[in-house]
C-alpha positions as CSV (number, residue, x, y, z in Angstrom):
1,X,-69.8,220.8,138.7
2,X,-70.8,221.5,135.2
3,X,-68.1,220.7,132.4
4,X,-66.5,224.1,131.0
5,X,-66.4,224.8,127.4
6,X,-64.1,226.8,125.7
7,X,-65.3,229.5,123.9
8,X,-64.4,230.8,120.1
9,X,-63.2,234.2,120.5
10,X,-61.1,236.8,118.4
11,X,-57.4,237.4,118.8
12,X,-56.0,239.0,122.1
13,X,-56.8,243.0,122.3
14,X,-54.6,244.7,123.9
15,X,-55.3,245.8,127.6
16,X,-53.5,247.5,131.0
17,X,-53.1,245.6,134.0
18,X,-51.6,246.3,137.2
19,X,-48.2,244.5,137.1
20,X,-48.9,243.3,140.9
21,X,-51.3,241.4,140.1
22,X,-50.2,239.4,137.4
23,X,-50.1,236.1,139.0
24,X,-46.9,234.2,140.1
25,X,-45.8,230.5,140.2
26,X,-45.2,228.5,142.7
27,X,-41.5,229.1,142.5
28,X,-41.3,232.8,142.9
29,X,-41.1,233.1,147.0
30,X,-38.1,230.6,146.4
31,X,-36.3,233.2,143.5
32,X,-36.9,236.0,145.4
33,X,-35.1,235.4,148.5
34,X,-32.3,233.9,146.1
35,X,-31.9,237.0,144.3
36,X,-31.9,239.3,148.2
37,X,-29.0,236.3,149.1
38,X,-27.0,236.9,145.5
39,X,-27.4,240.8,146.0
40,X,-26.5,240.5,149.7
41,X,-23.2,239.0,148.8
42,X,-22.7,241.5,145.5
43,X,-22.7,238.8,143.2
44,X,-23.7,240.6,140.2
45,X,-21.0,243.3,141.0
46,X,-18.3,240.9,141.2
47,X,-19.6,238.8,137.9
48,X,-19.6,242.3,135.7
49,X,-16.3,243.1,136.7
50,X,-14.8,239.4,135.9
51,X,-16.7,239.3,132.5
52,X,-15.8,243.2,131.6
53,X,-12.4,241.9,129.6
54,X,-14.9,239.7,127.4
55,X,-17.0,242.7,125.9
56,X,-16.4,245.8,124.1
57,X,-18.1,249.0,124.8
58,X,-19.8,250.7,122.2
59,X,-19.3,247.9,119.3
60,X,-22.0,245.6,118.5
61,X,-25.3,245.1,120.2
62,X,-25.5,245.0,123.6
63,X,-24.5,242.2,125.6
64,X,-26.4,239.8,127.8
65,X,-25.4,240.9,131.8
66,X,-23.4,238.9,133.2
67,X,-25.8,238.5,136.3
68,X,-28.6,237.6,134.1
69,X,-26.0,234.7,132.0
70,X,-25.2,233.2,135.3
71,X,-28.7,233.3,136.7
72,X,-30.3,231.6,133.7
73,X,-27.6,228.8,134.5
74,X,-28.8,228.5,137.7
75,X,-32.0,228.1,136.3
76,X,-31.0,225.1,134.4
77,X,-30.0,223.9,137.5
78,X,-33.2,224.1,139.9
79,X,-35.5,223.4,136.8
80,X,-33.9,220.3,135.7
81,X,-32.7,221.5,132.5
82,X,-29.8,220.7,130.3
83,X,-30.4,222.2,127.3
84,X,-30.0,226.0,126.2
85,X,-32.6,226.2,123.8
86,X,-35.1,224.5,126.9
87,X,-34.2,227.1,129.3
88,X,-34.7,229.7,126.8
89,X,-38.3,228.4,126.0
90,X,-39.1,227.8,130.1
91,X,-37.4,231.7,130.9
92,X,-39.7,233.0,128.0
93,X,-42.9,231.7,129.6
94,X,-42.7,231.9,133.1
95,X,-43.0,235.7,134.6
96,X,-41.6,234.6,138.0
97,X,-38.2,233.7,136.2
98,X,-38.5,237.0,134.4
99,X,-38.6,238.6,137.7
100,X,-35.3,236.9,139.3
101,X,-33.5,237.5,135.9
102,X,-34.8,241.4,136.0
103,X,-36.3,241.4,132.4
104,X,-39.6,243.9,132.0
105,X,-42.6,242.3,131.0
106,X,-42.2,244.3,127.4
107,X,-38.8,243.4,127.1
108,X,-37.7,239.9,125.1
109,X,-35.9,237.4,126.7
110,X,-32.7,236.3,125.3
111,X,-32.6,233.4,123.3
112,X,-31.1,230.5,122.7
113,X,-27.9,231.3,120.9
114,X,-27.0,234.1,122.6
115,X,-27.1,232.3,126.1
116,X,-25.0,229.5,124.0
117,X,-22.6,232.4,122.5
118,X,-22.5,234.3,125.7
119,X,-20.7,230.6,127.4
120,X,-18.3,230.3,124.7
121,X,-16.8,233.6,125.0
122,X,-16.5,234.2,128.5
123,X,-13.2,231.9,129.9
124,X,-13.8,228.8,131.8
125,X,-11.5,230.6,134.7
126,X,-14.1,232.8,134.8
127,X,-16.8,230.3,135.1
128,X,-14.4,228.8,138.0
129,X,-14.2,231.9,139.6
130,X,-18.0,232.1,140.0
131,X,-18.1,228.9,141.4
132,X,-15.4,229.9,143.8
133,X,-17.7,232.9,144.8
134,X,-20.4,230.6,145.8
135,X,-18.0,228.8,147.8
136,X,-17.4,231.9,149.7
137,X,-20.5,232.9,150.1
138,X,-21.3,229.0,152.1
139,X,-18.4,229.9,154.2
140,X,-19.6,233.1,155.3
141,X,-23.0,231.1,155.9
142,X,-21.4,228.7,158.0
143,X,-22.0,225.9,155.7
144,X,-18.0,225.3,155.0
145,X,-16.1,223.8,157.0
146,X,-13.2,221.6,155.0
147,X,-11.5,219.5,157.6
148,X,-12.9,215.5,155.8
149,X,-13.1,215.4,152.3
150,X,-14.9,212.7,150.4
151,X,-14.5,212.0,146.5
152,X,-15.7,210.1,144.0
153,X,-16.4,209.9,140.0
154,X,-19.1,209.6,137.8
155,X,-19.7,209.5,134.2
156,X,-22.1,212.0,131.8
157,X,-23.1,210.6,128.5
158,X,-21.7,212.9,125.5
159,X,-23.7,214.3,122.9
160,X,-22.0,212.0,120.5
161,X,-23.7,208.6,118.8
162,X,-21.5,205.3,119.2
163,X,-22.3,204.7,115.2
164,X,-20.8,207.6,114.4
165,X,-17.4,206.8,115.3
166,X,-14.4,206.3,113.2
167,X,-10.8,204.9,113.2
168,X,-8.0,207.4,114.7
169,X,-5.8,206.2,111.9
170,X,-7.5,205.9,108.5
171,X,-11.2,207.6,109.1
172,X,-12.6,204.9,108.5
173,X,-16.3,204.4,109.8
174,X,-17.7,201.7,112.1
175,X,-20.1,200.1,109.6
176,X,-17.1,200.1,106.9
177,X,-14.8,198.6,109.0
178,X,-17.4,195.6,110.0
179,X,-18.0,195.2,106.3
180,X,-14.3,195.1,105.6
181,X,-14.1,192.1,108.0
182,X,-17.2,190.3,106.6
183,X,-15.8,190.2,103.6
184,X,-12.6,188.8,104.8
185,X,-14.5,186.2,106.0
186,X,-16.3,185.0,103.0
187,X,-19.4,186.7,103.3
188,X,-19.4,189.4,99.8
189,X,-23.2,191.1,101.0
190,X,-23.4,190.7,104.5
191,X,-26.2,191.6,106.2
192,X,-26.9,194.1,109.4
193,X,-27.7,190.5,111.4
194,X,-24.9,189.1,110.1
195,X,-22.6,192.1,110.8
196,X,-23.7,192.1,114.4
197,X,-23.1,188.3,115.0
198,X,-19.6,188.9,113.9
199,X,-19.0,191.9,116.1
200,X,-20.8,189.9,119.1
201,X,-17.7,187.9,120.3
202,X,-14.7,189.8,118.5
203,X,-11.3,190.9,121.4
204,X,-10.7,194.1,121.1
205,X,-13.6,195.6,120.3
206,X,-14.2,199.8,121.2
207,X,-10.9,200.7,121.8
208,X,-10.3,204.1,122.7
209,X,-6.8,203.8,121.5
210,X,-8.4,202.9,117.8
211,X,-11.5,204.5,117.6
212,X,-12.8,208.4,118.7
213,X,-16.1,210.5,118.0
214,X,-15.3,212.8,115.1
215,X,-17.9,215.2,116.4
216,X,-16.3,215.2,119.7
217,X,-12.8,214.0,120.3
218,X,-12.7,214.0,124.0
219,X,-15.8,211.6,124.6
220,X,-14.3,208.2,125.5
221,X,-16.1,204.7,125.0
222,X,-17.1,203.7,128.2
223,X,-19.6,201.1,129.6
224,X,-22.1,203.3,132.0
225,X,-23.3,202.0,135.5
226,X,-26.4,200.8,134.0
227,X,-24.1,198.2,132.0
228,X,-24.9,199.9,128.6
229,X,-21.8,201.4,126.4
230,X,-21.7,205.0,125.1
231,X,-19.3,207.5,124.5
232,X,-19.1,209.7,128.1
233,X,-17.0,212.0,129.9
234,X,-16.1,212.0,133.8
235,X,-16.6,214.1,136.7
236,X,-15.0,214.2,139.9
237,X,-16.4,215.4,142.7
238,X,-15.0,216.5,146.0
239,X,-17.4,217.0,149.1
240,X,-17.3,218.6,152.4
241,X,-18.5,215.9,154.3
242,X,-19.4,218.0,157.6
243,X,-21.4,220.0,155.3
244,X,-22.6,218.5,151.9
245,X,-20.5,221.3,150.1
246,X,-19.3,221.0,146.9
247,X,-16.0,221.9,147.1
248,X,-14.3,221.0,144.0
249,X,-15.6,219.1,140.5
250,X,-13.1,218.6,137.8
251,X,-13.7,216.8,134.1
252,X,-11.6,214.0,132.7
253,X,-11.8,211.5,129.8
254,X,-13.8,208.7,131.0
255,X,-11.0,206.1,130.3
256,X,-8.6,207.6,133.0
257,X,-8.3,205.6,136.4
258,X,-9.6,207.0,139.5
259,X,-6.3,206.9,141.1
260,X,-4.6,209.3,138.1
261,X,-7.9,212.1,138.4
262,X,-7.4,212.0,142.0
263,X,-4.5,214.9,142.3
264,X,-6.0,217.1,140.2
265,X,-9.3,217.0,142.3
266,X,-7.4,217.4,145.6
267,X,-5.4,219.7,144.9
268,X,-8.4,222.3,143.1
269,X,-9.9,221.5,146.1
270,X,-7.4,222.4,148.4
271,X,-7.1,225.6,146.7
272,X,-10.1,226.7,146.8
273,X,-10.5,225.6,150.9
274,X,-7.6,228.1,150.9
275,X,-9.3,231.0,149.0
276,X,-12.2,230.3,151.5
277,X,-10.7,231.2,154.4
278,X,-9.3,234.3,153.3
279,X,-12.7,235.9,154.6
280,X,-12.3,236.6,158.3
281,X,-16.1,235.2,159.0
282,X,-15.5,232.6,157.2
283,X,-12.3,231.5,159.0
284,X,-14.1,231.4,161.9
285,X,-16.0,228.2,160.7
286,X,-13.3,226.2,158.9
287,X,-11.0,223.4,159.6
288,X,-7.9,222.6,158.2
289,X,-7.7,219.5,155.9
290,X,-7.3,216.2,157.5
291,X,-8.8,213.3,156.1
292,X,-9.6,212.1,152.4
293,X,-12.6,209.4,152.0
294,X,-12.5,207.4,148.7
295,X,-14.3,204.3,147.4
296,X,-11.8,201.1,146.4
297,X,-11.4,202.2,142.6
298,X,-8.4,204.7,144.4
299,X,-6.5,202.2,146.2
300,X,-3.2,201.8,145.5
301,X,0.3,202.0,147.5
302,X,0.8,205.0,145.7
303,X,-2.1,206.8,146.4
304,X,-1.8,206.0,149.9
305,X,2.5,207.6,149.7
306,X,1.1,210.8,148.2
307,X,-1.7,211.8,150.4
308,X,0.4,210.3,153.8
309,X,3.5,211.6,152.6
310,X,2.9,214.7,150.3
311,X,0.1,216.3,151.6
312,X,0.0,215.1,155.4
313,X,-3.2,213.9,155.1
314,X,-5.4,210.8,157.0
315,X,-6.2,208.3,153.9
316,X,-9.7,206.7,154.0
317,X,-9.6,204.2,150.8
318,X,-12.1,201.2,151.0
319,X,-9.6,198.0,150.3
320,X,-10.4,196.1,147.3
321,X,-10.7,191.9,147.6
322,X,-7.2,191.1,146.9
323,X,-4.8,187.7,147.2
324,X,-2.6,187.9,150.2
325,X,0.3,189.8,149.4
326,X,3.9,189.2,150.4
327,X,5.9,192.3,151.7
328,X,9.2,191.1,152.0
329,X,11.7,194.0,151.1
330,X,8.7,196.2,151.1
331,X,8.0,197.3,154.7
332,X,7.1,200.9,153.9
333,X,4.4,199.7,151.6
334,X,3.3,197.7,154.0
335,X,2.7,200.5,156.9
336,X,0.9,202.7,154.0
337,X,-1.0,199.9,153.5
338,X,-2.3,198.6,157.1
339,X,-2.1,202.4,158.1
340,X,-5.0,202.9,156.2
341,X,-6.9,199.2,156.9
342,X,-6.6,200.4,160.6
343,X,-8.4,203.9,159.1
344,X,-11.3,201.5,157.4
345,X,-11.8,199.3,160.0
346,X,-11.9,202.1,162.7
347,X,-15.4,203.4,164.1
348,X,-15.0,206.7,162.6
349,X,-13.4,205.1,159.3
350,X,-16.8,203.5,158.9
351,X,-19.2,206.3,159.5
352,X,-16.5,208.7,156.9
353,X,-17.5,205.8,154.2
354,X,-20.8,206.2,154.9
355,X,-21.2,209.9,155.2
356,X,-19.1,209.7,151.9
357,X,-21.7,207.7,150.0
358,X,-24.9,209.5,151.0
359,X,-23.1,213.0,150.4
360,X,-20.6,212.8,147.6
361,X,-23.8,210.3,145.7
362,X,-26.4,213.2,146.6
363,X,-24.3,215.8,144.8
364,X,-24.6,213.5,141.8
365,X,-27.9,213.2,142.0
366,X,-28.5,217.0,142.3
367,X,-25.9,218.1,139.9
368,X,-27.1,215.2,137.2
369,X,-30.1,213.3,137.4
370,X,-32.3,216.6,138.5
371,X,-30.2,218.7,137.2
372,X,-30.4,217.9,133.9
373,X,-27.3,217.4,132.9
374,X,-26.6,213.2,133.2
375,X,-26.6,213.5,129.0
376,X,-24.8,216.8,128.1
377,X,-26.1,218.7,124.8
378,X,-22.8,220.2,124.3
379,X,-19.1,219.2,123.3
380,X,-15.4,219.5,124.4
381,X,-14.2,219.3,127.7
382,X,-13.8,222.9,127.7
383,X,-17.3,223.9,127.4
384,X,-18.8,221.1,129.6
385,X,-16.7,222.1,132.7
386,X,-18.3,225.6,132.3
387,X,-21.4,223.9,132.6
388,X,-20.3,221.7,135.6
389,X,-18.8,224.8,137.3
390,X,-22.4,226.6,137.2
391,X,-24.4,223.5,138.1
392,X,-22.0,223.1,140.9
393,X,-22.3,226.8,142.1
394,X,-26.1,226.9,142.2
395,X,-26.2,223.4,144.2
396,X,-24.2,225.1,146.7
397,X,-26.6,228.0,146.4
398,X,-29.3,225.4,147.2
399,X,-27.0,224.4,150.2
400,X,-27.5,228.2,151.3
401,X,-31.2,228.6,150.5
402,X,-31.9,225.2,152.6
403,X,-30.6,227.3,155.7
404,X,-32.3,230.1,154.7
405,X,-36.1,229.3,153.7
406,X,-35.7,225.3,154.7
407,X,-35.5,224.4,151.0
408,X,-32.4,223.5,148.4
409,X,-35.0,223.9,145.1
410,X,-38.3,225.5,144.0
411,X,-40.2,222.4,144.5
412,X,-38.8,221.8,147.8
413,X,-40.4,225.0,148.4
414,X,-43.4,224.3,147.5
415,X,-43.8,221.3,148.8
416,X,-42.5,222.4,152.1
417,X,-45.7,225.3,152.0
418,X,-47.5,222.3,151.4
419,X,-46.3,219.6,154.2
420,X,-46.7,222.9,156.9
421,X,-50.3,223.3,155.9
422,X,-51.4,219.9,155.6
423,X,-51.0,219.2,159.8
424,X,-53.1,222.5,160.2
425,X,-55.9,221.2,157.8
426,X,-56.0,217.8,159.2
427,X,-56.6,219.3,162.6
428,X,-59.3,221.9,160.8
429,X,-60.9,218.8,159.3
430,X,-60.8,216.5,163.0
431,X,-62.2,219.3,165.0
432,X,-65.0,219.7,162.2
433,X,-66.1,216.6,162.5
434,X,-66.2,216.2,166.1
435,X,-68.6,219.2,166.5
436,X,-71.0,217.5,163.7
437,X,-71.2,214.1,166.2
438,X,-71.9,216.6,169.3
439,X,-74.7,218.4,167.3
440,X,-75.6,215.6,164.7
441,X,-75.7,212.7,166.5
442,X,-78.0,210.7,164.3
443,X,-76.5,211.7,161.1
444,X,-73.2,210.2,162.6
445,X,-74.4,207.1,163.1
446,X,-73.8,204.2,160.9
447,X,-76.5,203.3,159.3
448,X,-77.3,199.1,157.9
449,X,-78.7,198.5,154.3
450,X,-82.3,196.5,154.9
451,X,-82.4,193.2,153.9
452,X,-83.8,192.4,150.8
């Protein structure tokens, strides 16, 4: 095959062309049986009339739809994008995403700051509410069932730099401060190594209580799984472990204990298990609550009380390595306590746990790492659980489009269309070959080099 050249030619004239045969990415089959399961379900119905108290008729220019504000979310999600301005640039480009947003080819797609100004005035109930939709929707699917829940945290790096950081009490900035304390020691000009060394072995270095990000307050210094330290926020997600839903996410500041974000994590989700089963179809799949699966960062006697005691649950908390502890004058404690080892130890106890790492991990891993939002580009607790809330609805649409076209994401997709054809082609390419040796023989014979 001959190397093509690319050829010098003038600027674009204008032509017509058919609009069907305009050709389509791989992802379109994928977005176009999401958009007949979002229309079967009335979702952009129910979005314009949550989002109508958010816009004025007649003032201004026209608004971005709700639908299409939701969908280019959603986008963000299956493409693996965090940023705004990014899925602005990939929606602009790509004529199957024009399609499942419903933009005309000689229409302009909206950009970057009006997606951006479009989050920030509509209310992060609303944004909840849309994730509570999608809920709905899986229970109507049968994909929600609610009767084991397992939860964990994670941590999102913030759009925030650790040298920018500053002193809650005077303003003072980090490089200042080290300089300060140089020069306390003796040292009048010290130098970046020099500054370093002293800040290597110093107690009490990164407090939260005495320092914060002046760009945004709630990140909390916080030393990531990968051992490093940046400012990050926390997420908390609660899983249907039957299922893989997502049934509740929350956001906290990364320096609060697992066993404090717990209640606010149960009880969204028990709300919205609740709100779920208001739908008579969907009733007919769901459980009530029993059992709560958590790693050992949630152990405590406390813990165990509340979710025993307050909310009638099972308790499935992994026991930390601890000295043997004397119970004398505590025998409640102790029940809570060897209630739950006997949970743990248990046949099922084991396979929760495990069903609990594979799903509640996977939802991080969806949600995050190919979701494209394990470093967030924007700020303030309020505005990153908007975000959460719409990567969070469309992994639960994946959960839906996996029982509908055997793929969660357009890549899936395609690579399932791939994986289906290959077995066919392989066959093609054995039978091929067999007729060649029945009317070829010699040619399929192996013939030996002569000898020099």
């Amino acid at each position: 095959m001959a190397v093509g050249k690319r050829k010098k030619t003038g600027a674009q004239q204008e032509f017509w062309v058919e609009t069907s045969a305009l050709p389509r990415g791989d992802g379109h089959p994928f977005y176009t049986r999401l958009n007949a399961l979002l229309d079967r379900h009335g979702f952009d119905k129910h979005a314009e009339a949550l989002c109508a108290p958010f816009y004025a008729e007649g003032v201004g220019r026209p608004g971005l739809a709700p639908g299409t504000y939701f969908r280019m979310l959603f986008i963000g999600y299956f493409e693996g994008i965090g940023a705004d301005r990014a899925i602005a640039w990939r929606v602009r480009d790509s004529l199957s995403l024009r399609d499942f947003l419903g933009i005309e080819l000689t229409k302009k797609t909206p950009d970057p700051s009006t997606l951006s100004g479009t989050r920030r005035r509509i209310a992060l109930e609303t944004h909840h509410e849309i994730f509570q939709f999608v809920l709905g929707m899986l229970a109507q699917e049968g994909l929600l069932q609610g009767g084991e829940l397992g939860i964990d945290t994670t941590t999102l790096e913030a759009n925030a730099a650790m040298r920018s950081i500053v002193r809650r009490d005077t303003g003072e900035q980090y490089h200042e401060f080290l300089g300060e304390l140089a020069r306390e020691s003796g040292i009048e000009t010290p130098t970046r190594a020099q500054l370093a060394k002293l800040d290597k072995n110093r107690k009490g270095k990164g407090s939260n209580s005495d320092w914060e990000s002046p760009h945004d307050p709630d990140a909390r210094i916080t030393k990531m799984k990968d051992g490093t330290t940046h400012l990050a926020h926390k997420t908390e997600h609660a899983v249907d472990l039957q299922t893989g839903a997502l049934v509740a996410i929350t956001v906290q500041h990364a320096d609060t204990d697992d066993r404090q974000t717990l209640p606010a994590t149960l009880g969204q989700a028990r709300e919205n298990l609740y709100r779920a089963a208001q739908n008579e179809t969907a009733r007919q799949h769901m459980k009530p609550l029993k059992s709560v699966v958590c790693d050992k960062g949630y152990h405590s006697t406390a813990t165990l009380d509340a979710l025993t005691n307050e909310h009638h649950l099972r308790p499935n908390i992994s026991e930390p390595e601890r000295p043997r502890r004397k119970w004398k004058g505590r025998e409640e404690e102790q029940q809570l306590v060897y209630a739950n080892r006997t949970n743990t130890r248990s046949k099922k106890g084991r396979a929760q746990q495990r069903k609990r790492a594979e799903l509640v991990e996977r939802s991080f891993a969806h949600c995050y790492e190919t979701g494209g939002l394990r470093r967030m580009h924007i700020r303030g607790h309020q505005e990153i659980r908007k975000r959460t809330f719409t990567n969070a609805a469309a992994f639960n649409l994946g959960l839906a489009m996996r029982k509908l076209v055997g793929a969660g994401t357009p890549k899936q997709h395609k690579e399932t269309k791939t994986a289906a054809i290959s077995p066919l082609w392989r066959l093609t390419a054995a039978m091929c070959a067999h007729i060649r040796k029945i009317l070829c023989p010699s040619t399929s014979k192996n013939t030996q080099p002569l000898a020099a």
